[in-house]
C-alpha positions in Angstrom: 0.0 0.0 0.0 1.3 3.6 -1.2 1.9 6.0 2.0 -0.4 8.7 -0.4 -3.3 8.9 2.1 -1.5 9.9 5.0 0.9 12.0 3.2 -2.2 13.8 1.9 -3.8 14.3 5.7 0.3 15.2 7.2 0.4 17.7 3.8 -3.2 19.4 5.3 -2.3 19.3 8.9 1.0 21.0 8.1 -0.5 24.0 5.6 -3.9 23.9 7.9 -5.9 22.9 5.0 -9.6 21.1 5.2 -10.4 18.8 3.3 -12.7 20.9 1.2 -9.5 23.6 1.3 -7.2 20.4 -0.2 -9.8 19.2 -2.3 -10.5 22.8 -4.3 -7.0 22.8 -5.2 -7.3 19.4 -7.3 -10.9 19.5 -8.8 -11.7 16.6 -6.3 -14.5 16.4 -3.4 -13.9 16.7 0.0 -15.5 12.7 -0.1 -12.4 12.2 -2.0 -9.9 13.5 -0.3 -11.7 11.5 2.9 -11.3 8.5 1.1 -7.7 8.9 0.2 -6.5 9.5 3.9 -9.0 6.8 5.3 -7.6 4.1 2.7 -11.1 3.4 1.3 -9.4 4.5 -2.3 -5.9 5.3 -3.5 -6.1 8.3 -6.2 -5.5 8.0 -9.9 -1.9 8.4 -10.9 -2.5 12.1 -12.4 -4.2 13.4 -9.4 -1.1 11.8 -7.1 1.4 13.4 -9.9 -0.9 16.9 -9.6 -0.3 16.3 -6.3 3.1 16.0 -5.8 4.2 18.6 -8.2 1.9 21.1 -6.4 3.7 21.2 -2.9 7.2 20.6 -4.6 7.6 16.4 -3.5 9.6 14.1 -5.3 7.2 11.4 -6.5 9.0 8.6 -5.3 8.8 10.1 -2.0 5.1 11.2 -1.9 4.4 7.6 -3.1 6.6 5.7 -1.3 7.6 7.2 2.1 5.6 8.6 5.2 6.8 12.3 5.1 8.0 13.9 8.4 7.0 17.6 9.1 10.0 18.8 8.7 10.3 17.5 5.7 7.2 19.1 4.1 8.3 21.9 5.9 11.7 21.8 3.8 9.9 21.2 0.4 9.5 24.8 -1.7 6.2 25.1 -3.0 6.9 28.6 -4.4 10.1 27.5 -5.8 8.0 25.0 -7.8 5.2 27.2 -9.0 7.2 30.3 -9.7 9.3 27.4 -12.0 6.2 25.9 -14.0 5.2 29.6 -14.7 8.3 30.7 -15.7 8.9 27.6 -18.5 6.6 28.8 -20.9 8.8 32.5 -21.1 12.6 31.3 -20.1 14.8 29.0 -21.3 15.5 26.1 -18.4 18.9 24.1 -17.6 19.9 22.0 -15.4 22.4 22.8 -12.4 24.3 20.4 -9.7 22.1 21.0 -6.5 23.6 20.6 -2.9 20.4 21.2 0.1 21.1 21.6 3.1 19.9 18.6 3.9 22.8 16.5 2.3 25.5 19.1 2.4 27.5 16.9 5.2 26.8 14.1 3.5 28.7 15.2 0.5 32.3 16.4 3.3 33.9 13.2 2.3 33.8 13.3 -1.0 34.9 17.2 -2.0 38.8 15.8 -3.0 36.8 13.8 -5.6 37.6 15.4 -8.7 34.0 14.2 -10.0 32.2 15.9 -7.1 30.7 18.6 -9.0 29.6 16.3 -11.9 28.2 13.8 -9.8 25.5 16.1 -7.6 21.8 15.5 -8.0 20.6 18.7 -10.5 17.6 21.0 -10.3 16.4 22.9 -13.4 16.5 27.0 -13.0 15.4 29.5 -15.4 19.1 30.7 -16.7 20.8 31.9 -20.5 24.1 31.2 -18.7 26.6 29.7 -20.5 29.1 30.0 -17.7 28.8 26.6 -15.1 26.9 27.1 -12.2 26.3 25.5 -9.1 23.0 25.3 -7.2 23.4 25.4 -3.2 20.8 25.9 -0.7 21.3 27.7 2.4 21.6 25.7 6.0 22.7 27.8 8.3 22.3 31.8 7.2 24.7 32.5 10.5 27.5 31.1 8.6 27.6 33.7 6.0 28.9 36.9 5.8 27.5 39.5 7.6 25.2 42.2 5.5 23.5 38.9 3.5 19.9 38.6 4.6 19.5 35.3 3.1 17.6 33.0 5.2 18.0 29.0 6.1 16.2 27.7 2.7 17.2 29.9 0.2 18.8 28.6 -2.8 22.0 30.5 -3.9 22.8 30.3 -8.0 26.5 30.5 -8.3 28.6 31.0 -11.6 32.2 29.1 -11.8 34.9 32.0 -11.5 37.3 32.2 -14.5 39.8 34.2 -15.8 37.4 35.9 -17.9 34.9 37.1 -15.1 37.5 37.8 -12.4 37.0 41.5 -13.0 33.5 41.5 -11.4 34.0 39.1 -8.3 35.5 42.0 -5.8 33.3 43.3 -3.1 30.8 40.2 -4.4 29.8 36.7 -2.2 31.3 33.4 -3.1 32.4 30.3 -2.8 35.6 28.2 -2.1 35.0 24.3 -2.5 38.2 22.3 -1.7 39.4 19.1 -0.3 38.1 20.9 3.2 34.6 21.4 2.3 32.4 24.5 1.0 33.7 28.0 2.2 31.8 31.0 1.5 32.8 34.6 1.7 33.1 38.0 0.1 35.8 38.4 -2.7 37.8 41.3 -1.3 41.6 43.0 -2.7 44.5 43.7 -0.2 47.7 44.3 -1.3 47.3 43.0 -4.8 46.1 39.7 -3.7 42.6 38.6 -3.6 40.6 36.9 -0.5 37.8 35.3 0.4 37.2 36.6 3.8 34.2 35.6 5.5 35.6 38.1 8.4 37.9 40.0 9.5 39.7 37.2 10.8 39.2 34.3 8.7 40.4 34.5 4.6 40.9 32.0 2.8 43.5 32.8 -0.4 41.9 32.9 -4.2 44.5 31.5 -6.1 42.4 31.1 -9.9 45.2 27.9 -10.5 44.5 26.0 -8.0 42.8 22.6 -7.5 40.3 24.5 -6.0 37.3 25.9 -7.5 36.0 29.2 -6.8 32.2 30.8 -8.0 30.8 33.6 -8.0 26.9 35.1 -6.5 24.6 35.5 -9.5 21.0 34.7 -8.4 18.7 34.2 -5.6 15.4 31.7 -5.3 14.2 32.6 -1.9 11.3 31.2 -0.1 8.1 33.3 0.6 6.7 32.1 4.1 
């Protein structure tokens, strides 16, 4: 039996929806939506898709696993509607993706030379021909100060290169090393370049290095 129904009543508690309220948004009865969370039907596999797609699950997921609160909580629904209006206007690519929720997962494997390469991807609304790099906020605290990003957001950064080093000063970025993901603002002193995150911790920008370094260029924040 599919976890649907009581992913469909966890989905209502959590965004204080009745079952009329959940029901409106599908084209389905509030008998429906009864029947679905008391197991006495399972829906059909385009309402379950509808579904899905709506509050931003995975399908697998929304099919196959009972969904935690904080896990609905995580899920961007905005992100996900703002994305399916903006395919009909933009042209969409795909970009490596690290969430918050499996950014420690990934510390033992940044000396991997195939790290990048080998992310999960999510599709954003870009023209870039630059790479970029998709990574989603954890802990806002551990940024600079003077970002008001919050725990969620998703950061778009664009692969530093010779060509683009001209418009990095002054601007927030990454490090990603052998040690992890270090993020900072670019800044100039004494002809050399640093990441500093404060006044006390820099880390060097050496563009030669096995090191890769990118650079801020767009924001998908959450609306709560």
């Amino acid at each position: 039996m599919s976890k649907v129904g009581k992913n469909i009543k966890k989905i209502r508690n959590v965004k204080a929806l009745s079952q009329q309220a959940f029901a409106d948004l599908f084209q389905l009865t509030r008998g429906n939506i009864s029947s679905y969370e008391e197991f006495r039907a399972e829906p059909k596999i385009e309402i379950i898709v509808n579904i899905a797609k709506y509050f931003g699950i995975p399908l697998n997921d929304f099919i196959l696993k009972e969904l935690s609160v904080n896990e609905l909580l995580h899920y961007n629904t905005e992100l996900v509607l703002e994305t399916e209006k903006l395919k009909k206007t933009h042209h969409f690519i795909e970009v490596p993706y690290v969430s918050s929720l499996d950014i420690v997962d990934y510390e033992a494997h940044y000396n991997d030379e195939n790290f990048i390469h080998n992310l999960p991807h999510i599709s954003i609304p870009s023209s870039a021909k630059s790479k970029l790099i998709a990574i989603e906020i954890q802990d806002s605290e551990s940024l600079p100060l003077g970002f008001n990003f919050k725990n969620g957001d998703i950061l778009i950064y664009e692969q530093v290169i010779r060509e683009n080093i001209h418009r990095i000063e002054n601007k927030l970025g990454l490090m990603v090393d052998t040690d992890g993901i270090k993020s900072g603002v670019y800044k100039e002193h004494e002809g050399k370049i640093f990441l500093s995150l404060n006044e006390w911790v820099k880390y060097p920008f050496e563009i030669d290095s096995p090191a890769h370094y990118w650079l801020l260029r767009a924001l998908f924040t959450q609306i709560i």
